[in-house]
N, C-alpha and C positions, 0 to 999 in steps of 0.2 A: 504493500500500500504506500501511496507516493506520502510525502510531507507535506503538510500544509505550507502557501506560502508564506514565508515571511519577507520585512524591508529590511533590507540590511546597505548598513553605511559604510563605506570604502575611502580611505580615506589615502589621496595619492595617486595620481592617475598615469605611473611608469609603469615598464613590464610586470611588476608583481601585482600591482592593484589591477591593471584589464585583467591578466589570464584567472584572478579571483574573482572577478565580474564576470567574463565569457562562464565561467565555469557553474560561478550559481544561476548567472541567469538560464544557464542552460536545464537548469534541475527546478526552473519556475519560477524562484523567490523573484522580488525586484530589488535591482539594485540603484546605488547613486553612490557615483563617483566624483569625488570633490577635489580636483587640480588646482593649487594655486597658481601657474603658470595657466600662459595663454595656451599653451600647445602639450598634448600629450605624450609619453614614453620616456619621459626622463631622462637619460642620457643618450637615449636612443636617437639621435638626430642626422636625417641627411639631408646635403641641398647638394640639388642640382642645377648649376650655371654654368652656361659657355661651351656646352658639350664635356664640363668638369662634374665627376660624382664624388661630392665629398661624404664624407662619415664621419662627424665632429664627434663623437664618444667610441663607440667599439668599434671594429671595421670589422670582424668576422664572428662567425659561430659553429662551436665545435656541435656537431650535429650527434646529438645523444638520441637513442631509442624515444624518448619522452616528445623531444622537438620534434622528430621526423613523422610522428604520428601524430601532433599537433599540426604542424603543416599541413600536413595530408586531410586533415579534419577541415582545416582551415578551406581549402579548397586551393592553398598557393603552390601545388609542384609545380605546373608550369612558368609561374615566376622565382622558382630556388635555382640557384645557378652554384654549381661547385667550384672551386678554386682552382687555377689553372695548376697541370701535374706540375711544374718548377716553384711554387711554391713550397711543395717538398722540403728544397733545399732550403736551408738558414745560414745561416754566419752569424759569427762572432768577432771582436774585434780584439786584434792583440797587436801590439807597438805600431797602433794608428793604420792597421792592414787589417782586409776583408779577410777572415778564416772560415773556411767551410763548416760546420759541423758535421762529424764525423754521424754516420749515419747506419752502420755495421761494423761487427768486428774487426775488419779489413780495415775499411777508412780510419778506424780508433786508433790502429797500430799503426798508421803513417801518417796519421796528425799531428801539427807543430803546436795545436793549443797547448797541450799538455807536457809535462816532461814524462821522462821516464817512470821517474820515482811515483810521481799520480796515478800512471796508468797502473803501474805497479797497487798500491792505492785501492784501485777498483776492482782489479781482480781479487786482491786479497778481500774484500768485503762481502765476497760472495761466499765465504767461510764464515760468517758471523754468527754466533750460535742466539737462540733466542733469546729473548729480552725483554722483560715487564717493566717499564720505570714507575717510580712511586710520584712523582713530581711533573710538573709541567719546564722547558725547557725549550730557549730560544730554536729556530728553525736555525741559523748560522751554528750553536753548538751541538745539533742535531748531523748535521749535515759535516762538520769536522771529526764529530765521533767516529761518521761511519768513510766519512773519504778525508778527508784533511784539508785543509787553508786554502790550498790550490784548487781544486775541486769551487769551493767555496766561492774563491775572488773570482773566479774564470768564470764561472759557467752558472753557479747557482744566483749568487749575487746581481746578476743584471737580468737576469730572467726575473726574477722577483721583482726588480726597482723598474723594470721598462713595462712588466707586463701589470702588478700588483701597486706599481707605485710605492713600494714597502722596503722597509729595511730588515735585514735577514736577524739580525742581532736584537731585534725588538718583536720580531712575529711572533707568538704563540706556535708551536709545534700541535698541542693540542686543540685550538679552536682553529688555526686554519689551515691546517695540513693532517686531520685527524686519521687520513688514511695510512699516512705513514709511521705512524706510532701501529696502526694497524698489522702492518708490514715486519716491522721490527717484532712487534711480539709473536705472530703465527709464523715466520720464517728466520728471522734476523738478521739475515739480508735486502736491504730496500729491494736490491735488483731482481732478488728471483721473488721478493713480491708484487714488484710492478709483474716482471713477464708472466705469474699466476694470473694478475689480475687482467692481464691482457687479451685472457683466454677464455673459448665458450665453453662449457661443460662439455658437452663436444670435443673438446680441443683445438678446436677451427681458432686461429687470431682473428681479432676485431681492431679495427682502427676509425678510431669516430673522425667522419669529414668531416672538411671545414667549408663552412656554408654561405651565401648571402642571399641576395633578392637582385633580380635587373635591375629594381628602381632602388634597391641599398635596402638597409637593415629596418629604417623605418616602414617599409612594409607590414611588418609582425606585430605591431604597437595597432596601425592603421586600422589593419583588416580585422585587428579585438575589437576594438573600440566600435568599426562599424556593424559590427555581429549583434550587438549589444540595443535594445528595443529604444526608439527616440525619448528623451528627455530624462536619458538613464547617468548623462554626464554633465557637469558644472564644474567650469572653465573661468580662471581668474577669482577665485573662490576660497579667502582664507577660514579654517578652520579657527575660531574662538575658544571655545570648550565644549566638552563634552560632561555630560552627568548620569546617574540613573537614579530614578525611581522604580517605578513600575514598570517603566521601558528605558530605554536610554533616549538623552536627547542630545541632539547637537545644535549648535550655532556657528553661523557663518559670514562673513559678509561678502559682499559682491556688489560690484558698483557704487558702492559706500552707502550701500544699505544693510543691514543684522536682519539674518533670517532664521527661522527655527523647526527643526523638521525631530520627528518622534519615529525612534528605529526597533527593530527587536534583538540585533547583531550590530557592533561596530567592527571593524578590521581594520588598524593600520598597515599603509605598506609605505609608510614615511621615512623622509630621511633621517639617522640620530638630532639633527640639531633641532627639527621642526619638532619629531615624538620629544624631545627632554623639553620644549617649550609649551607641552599643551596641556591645558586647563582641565582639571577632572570637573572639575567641581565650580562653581562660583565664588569660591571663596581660594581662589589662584592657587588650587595643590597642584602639584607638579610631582607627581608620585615617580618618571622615567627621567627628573633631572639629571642623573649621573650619567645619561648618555651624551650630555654636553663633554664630556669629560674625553670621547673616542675620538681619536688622530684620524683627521682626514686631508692629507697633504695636498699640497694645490699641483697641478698638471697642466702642461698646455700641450694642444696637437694644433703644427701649424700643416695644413696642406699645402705644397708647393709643387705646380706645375710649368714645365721647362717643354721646350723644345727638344724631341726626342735627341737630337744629333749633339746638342749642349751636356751629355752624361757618357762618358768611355765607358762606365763599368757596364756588363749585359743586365744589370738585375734582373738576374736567375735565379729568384727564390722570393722568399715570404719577407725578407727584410733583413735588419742586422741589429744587435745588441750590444750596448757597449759596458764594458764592466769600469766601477769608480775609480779604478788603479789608472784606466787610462787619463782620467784626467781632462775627459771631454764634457762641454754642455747638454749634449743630446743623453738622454737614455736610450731611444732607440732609432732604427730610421725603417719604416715600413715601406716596400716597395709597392706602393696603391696600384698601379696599372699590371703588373706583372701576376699579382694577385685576382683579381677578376679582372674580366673584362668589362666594356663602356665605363670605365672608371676615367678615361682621357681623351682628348681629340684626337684624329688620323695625325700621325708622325709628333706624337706628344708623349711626357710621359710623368708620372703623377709620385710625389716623395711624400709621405706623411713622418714627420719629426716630431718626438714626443721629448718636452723639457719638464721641469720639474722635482715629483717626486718625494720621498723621505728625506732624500739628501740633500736635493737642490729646491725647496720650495718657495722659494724666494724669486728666483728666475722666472719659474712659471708665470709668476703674476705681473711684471715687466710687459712693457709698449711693444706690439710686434716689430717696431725697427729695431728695437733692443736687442731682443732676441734674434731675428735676422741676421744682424751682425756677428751675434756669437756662433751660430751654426752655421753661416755660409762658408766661412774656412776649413769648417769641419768636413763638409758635403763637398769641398771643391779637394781636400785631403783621402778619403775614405772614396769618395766615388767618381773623382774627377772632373765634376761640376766646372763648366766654362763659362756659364753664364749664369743673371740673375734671372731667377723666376720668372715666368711670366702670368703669373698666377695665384693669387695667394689666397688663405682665408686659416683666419688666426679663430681658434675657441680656447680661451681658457675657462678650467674649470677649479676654481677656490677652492672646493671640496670636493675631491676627486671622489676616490673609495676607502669606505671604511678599513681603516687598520688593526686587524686582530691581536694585538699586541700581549706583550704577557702580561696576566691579569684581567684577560678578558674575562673570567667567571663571573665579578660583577657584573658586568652588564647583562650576560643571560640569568643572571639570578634576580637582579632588577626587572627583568623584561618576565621571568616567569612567576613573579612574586607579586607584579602588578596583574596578571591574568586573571590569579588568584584571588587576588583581592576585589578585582573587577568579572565577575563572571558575564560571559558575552562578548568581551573585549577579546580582540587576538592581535597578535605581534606577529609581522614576517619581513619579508625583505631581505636585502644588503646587510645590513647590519645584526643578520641573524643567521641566514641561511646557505651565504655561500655567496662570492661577489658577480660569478659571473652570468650571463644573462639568460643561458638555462637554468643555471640554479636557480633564480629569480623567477622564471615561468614557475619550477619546481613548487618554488615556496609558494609561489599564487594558490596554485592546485591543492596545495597543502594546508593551506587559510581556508581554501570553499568545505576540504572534511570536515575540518575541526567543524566547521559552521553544522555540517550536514551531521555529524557524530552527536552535538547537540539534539537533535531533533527527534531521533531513535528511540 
């Protein structure tokens, strides 16, 4: 027997608030969805000018069982495009030169990233006998344990700060790499628990593609949003506070007027700064204020388009990373056109540069000539760049992504202490469930149970 409907309030109108909106609305309730921005999906932003596709927040999606059957629901196969095969390739940067990443045993043993003694290193950790730790412990002294310093600066370190924005020496091992603690205790080998994990019961390997849309990422934000029955979303709309009595009620304004609607479910899929600033009650409790307290480093992606003939290097891969030993202002450099296609005009070709971060968050927030300055010698270094841009579009982002740092226990004890206290109320998102933007769908999905588990 189906459930009755109920309203239920959403509050945040990025990836995790639609796919918990498509998801209830799709099992009857009504929903309402309250974005303080003009525009929905959150970070999820494309624009297209000039025959340029930019991606101002993620540029790809690693396409998990959950997505691929989302899309297909969705009705978008004919708009998902996969990533060209030379994406494959990566590099890394070491004394200011493009290094391949080694990509099999082979490649591993005649790579220059590494010395001897590291390779040495990795083999030996595939001896590691099980492991239970009592304590929680930085991802950098995680990652030394089992490969050492080298390992560390080369390779784990810039993957972390170009792709998480994060620094390895402050992440929680336990809140945002819990798989690897995983790993270590059922094998004690990271490596032969990745390649376990890589494996279908079956035995078959899996490899999750990496995905987009013809028209970019904003697609998936879009097609929720428009699944969802009219008059289901409110746009430019701050959340004031919420309360319960008999129902919960919320307040809001918009166009600078306070409006007030009566719900049976709230769900945030807010960001920490907004959830630690919202009102329970009328009498200004802030029961989630310690989420004020979580590091979100500022980031900027500049897109830069050149003239194909203006760049020597082939960008034959997915991009490059650079580790903080070198010494450079970029954290990374995606190669946007190489990566999908219509991302550039005919004989163009498209550089996404990411500044900022743990280390450098200060940059980030810098005039894009500022910045332009610091990484055009980079880019005429590392890729042989002859010319300026022809092309530009700067996004920074103040508050990038939440950093799981150690010590995160707080927050999810705050975030599951207020549930508690609040029944009806539910917490997902970023800031809880994983940063990237399937986990995000994930957590949507995983707001509409809890809602539906109520109901039972």
């Amino acid at each position: 027997m189906a459930s009755p409907a109920k309203k239920i309030a959403i509050l945040g109108g990025g990836i995790t608030g639609l796919s918990a909106a498509y998801r209830l609305s799709q099992e009857g309730h009504i929903v309402r969805v309250f974005e303080k921005e003009a525009s929905l999906g959150g970070s999820i932003k494309t624009e297209i000018a000039q025959g340029w596709l930019i991606e101002k927040g993620p540029n790809s999606l690693q396409e998990t069982p959950e997505l691929k059957a989302l899309i297909e629901e969705l009705g978008l196969n004919s708009e998902r495009i996969e990533a060209s095969t030379t994406a494959k390739k990566r590099f890394l940067v070491k004394r200011s030169k493009l290094e391949a990443v080694p990509m099999g045993p082979g490649s591993f043993f005649k790579t220059s990233l590494f010395s001897a003694s590291a390779k040495f290193r990795i083999f030996k950790e595939l001896l590691f006998k099980k492991k239970n730790r009592t304590g929680d412990v930085s991802l950098a002294t995680f990652v030394r344990d089992h490969f050492g310093s080298e390992i560390l600066d080369q390779a784990v370190q810039p993957l972390i700060s170009g792709i998480y924005a994060g620094d390895p020496e402050l992440l929680s091992v336990t809140h945002a790499f819990p798989k690897l603690l995983e790993f270590e205790k059922e094998t004690g080998s990271l490596i032969r628990g990745m390649i376990r994990s890589g494996k279908k019961k079956e035995g078959k390997k899996t490899v999750a593609k990496l995905i987009s849309f013809k028209s970019g990422l904003y697609t998936l934000p879009h097609t929720l949003a428009a699944k969802l029955p009219s008059g289901s979303i409110e746009v430019e709309a701050s959340v004031v506070r919420i309360s319960r009595d008999t129902s919960w009620s919320l307040t809001y304004t918009q166009a600078g007027l306070e409006k007030t609607e009566n719900f049976d479910f709230i769900i945030s899929a807010l960001p920490a700064s907004a959830l630690s600033a919202l009102n329970f009650t009328a009498l200004d409790k802030k029961p989630l204020a310690v989420l004020s307290t979580i590091k979100h480093p500022a980031v900027s992606s500049l897109f830069l388009g050149f003239n194909r003939s203006a760049i020597k290097h082939p960008l034959d891969g997915f991009g490059a990373l650079i580790p903080s030993n070198e010494k450079k202002n970029a954290l990374g450099i995606l190669f946007s056109s190489s990566l999908f296609e219509g991302r550039a005009p005919k004989d163009c070709a498209a550089l996404t540069v990411m500044v900022g971060g743990s280390l450098n968050s200060d940059l980030a927030l810098k005039p894009t000539e500022v910045i332009l300055d610091k990484v055009m010698p980079e880019l005429r270094e590392l890729l042989q760049v002859s010319e300026y841009p022809l092309f530009i579009r700067h996004t920074a982002w103040p508050k990038a992504i939440a950093q799981y740092n150690l010590g995160y226990e707080a927050i999810r004890d705050a975030i599951s202490s207020t549930e508690a206290d609040y029944p009806g109320f539910f917490v997902g998102g970023q800031l809880r469930d994983g940063i990237s933007v399937p986990d995000c769908i994930q957590s949507g999905f995983k707001l509409a149970q809890k809602v539906q588990s109520q109901l039972k």
